[in-house]
N, C-alpha and C positions, 0 to 999 in steps of 0.2 A: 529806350524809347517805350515808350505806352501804347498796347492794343491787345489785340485778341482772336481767337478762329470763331468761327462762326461756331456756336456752342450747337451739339446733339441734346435732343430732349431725353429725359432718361427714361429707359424702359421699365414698362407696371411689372412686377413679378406680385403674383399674388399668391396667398398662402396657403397649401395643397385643401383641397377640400373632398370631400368624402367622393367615390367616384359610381357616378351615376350609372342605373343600369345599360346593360346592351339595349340599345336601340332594334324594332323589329319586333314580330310577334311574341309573345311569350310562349312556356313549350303548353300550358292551355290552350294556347289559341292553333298553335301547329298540330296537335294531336284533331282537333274538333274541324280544322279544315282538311286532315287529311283520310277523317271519317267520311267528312261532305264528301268529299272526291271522288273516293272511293265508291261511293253509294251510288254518286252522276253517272261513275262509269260505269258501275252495274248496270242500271236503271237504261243506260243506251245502247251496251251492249245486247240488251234483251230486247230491246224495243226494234233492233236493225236486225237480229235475227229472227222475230216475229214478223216482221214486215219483208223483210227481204229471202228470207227462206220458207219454204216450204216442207216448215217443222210438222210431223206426226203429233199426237197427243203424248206417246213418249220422249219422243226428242224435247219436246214443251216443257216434261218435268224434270227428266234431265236438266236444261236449261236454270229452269228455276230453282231448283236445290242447292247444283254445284257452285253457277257464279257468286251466289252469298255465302256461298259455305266457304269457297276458298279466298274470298276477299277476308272472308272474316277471319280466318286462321293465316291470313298474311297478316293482315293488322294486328291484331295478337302477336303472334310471333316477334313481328320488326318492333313491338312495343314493348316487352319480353328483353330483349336482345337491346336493345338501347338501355332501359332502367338499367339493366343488371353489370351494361358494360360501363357507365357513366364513372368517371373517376377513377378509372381502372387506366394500366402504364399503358393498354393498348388502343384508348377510346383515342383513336387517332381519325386525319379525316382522310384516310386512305382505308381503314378497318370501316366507316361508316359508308365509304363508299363498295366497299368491299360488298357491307353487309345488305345495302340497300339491291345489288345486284344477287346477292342471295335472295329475297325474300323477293325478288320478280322471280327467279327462276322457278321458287316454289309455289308460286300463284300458276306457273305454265306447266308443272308436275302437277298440282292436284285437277288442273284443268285437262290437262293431255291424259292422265294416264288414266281413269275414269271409262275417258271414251273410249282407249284403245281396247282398254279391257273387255268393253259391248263390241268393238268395231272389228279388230283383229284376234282373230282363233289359235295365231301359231304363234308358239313362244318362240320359235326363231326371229317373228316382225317386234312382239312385244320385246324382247332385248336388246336389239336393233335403238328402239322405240327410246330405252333406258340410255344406251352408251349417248346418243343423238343429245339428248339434255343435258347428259351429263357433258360433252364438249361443249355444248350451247353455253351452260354453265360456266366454264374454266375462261372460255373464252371473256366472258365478261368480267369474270375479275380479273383477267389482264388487263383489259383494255381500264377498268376500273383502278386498279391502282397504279397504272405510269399517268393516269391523268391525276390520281392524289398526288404521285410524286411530282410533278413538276408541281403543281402545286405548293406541295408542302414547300417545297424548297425556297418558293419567291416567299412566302410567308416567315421562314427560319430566317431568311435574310431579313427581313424586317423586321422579326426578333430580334434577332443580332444588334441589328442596326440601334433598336431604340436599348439593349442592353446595353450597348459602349456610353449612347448618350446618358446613361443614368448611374453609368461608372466619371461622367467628365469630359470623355471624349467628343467634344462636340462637332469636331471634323469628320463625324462617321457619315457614310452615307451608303444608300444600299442602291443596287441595278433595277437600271429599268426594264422590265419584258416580262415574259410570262404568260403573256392576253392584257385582253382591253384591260378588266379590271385589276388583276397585279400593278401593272405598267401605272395606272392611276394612281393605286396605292403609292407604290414605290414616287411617283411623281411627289405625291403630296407630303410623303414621310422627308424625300429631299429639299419641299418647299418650306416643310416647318423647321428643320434641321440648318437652312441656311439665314433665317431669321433671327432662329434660337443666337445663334454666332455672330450676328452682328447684334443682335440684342446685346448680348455678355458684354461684347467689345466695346458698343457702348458705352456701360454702364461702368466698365473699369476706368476708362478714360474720364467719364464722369466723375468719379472716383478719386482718379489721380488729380481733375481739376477740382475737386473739393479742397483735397488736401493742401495743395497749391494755393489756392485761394486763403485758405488758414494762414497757411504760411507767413503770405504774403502780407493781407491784414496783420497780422501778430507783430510781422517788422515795421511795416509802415505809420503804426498805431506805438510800438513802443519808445521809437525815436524822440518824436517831439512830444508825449507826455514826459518823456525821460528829461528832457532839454525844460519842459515847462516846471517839473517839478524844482531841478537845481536851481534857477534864474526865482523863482516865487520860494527856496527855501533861504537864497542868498539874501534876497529882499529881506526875508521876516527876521532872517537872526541877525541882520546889521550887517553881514560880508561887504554888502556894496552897499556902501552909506552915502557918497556922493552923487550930486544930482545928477552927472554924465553920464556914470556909470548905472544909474537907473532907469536913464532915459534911454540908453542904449539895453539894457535887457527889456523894457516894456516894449521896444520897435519890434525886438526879437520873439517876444510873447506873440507880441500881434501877429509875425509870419509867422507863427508855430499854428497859432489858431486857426490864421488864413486855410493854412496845408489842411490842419485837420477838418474844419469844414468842408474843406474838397472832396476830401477824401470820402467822407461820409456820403455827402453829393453823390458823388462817382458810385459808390457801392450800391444806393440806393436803385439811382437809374439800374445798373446794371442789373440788379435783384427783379426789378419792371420787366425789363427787355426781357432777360429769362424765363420770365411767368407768362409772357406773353398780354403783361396790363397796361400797355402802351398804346394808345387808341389814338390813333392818326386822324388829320382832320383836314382832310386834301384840300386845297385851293391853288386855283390857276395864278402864281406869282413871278414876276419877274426877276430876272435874274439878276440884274442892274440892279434891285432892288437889297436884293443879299449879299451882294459887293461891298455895296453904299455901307451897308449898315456895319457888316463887320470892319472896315475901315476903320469907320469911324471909335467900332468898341476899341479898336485895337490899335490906336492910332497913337497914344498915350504911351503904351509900354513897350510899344517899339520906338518911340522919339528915346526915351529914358534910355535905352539901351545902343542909342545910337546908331539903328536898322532902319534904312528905306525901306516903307511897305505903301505898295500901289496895288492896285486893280486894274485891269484887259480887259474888253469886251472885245472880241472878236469876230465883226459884224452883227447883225443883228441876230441874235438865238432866240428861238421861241420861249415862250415864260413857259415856266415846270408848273410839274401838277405834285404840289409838298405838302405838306404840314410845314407851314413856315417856320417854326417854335421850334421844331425838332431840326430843321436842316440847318438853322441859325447856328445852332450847338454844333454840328460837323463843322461847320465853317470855325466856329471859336475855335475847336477842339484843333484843327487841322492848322490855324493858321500861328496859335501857341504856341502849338508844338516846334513849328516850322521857326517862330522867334525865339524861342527856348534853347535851340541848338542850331541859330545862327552867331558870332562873333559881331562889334560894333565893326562901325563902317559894313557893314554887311546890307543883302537886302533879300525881300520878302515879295513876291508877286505872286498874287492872284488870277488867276487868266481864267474866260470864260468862252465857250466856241458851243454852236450847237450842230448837233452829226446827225441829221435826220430825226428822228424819233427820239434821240437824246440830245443832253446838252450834258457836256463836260467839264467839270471845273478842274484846274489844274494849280497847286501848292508848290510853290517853285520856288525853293530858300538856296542860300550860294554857303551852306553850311560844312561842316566838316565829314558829311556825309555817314554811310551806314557800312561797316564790314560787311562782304561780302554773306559771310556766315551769320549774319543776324539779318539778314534779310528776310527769311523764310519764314521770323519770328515777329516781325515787329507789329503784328496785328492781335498776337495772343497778350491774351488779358496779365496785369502784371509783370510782361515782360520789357527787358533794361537792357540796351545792349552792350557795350565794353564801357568801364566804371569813368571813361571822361563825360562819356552818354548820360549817364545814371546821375548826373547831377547837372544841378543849372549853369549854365557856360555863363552868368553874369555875378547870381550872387555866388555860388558853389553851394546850397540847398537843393535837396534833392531834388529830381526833376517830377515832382506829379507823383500817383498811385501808380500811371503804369495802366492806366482803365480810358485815358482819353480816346486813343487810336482806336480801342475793342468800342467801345459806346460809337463812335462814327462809323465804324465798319456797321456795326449790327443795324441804327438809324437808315445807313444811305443802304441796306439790303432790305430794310424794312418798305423803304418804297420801292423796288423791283430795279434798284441799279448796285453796282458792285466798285468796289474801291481797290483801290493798288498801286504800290509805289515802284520807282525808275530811279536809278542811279543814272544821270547825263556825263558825256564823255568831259563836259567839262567842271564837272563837278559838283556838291551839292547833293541835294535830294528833291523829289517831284513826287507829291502826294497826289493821286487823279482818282476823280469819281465821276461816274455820271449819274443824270438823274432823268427820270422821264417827262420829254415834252406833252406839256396840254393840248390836248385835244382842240384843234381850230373848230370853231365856231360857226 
């Protein structure tokens, strides 16, 4: 039988391009606002102990000397201390946090011991004074490096995570937690990570229905060239010289052409449908109308084969809102099909019922029906189902490309209804779609 799955569009992969800088200041612009900073917080520091204390003329110079002197030998230093470690096994962000709690420590040593020096006489207070920093100190680079290390750690994990994806693994994914922004990260590393994966999957399937598609053209297309070529070589060298016998291979040319013409049809739409160059041209049409008409196309080649084919209306259904051109062709597509794999004395009914919001058409042939196991298939493109299927039940020429069922499907989904076939207890097969009622007036 002939149809198809509703095809995936295939995913862009584009082709690595050079990779753009980090995002966020540059280390010019980090150094020059952490000079501003520094200068602000001089500049208020002095300004709140001028106003809020009642500094002496030496406490004043004091004041004014130390705060720039040791801001300035902090910056220096931490600026020191970063060039020199840059590149280095340990420029880690546990040493940089390390180090930044260094160079406060040393901004409150050159600021503390100064004073203590004027303020306290006994070296018992000034030692005192020294151990006191010195724990101040220690303390903070504990508390400095378990916050790198959890850090580091959600960060490794995302490491990790995108090193498996660039080894293949595209099932990698890393934990979520950390803090706000870990957690985000890791969110967004498992948002691309689950994309990336159906992207691929995609794209294989893609892939496999390319090849499929080759296939399937290559057989389709070789038969009746292969049939046209003998019948037009028997002709030219005299084989069949009598007029029966030529009159019978020119009938036979003609369905060979017939098929090949279809076919090409068939690929064509389908190649449309795929691109998405199919541009619908809705109008409020009756459904009596679409009955009528297919009837009548079809009326002809179901007499020749000896099939009753009628049409049902079903009370009165509201008129659809279609492209009439396009839904006409489900109906061909659906109701051939349905004569093509019924037997004479057989018969063909059309039914039509509307469900609310929809109207239902129903393809009801008293046919030899579908194996259970090819039911799941009988919508993907190219597909045939057991080899009595795969050929016409009248003349014994193949049945179609195999694209009629897929082009009705993708059509009757193109205007926002869905198609599906029934196997009835008493036999046969039932092709149904629906399609959307027009909007009352």
């Amino acid at each position: 039988m002939a149809g198809t799955a509703t095809p995936t569009p295939t995913p862009e992969f584009r082709a690595p391009q050079a990779v753009p800088p980090m995002p966020g200041p540059t280390p010019g612009r980090l150094v020059a606002g952490a000079v501003a900073a520094t200068l602000l917080v001089v500049a208020a520091t002095l300004a709140v102990a001028i106003v809020a204390l009642d500094l002496n003329a030496a406490d004043r110079r004091l004041m004014l000397w130390l705060l720039p002197a040791s801001a300035a030998v902090a910056l220096a230093t931490g600026g020191l201390l970063v060039r020199f470690s840059a590149g280095k096994p340990w420029d880690r962000l546990g040493a940089r946090l390390a180090l930044g709690q260094a160079v406060g420590a040393l901004v409150a040593a050159l600021c503390v011991l100064p004073t203590a020096l004027v303020m306290f006489f006994s070296a018992h207070d000034r030692t005192l004074l020294l151990v006191l920093i010195g724990y101040a100190l220690a303390i903070a680079l504990v508390f400095s490096l378990a916050v790198a290390a959890g850090v580091g750690a959600g960060l490794r994990a995302v490491a990790d995570g995108a090193a498996r994806m660039a080894d293949g693994d595209l099932s990698a994914r890393v934990p979520v937690g950390g803090g706000r922004e870990l957690a985000a990260l890791g969110r967004a590393f498992n948002g691309m990570a689950e994309r990336l994966e159906e992207a691929f999957a995609r794209q294989r399937e893609m892939e496999e229905a390319r090849r499929n598609l080759i296939t399937a053209v290559s057989h389709d297309l070789r038969s009746p060239v292969a049939s046209l070529r003998v019948m037009v070589e028997a002709i030219a060298d005299g084989v069949a010289d009598d007029p029966e016998t030529i009159r019978r291979y020119v009938g036979a040319m003609e369905r060979e052409t017939v098929n090949l013409g279809r076919l090409i049809d068939d690929l064509f739409e389908m190649a449309r449908l795929d691109a998405g160059q199919v541009e619908l041209r809705l109008a409020p049409t009756p459904i009596e109308t679409l009955l009528a008409e297919t009837i009548e196309a079809m009326a002809a080649q179901a007499a020749r084969r000896g099939i009753a084919l009628e049409a049902r209306v079903d009370g009165e259904p509201p008129p659809v809102l279609v492209d009439p051109d396009r839904i006409q062709r489900v109906f061909y597509n659906l109701v051939q099909n349905a004569i093509r794999h019924t037997p004479a004395d057989g018969a063909v009914t059309v039914e039509a019922v509307g469900l609310g919001p929809d109207v239902r058409v129903d393809v009801r042939d008293t046919g030899e029906g579908i194996a259970p196991a090819d039911l799941p298939h009988v919508f993907e493109r190219f597909y045939r189902g057991d080899k009595a299927r795969a050929r016409d039940a009248h003349s014994g020429l193949p049945a179609g490309a195999g694209l009629g069922l897929a082009i009705a499907r993708r059509l009757v989904e193109s205007h926002g209804g869905r198609v599906w076939v029934a196997q009835p207890p008493e036999g046969g097969s039932v092709f149904s779609f629906t399609l959307p009622a027009a909007p009352s007036s």
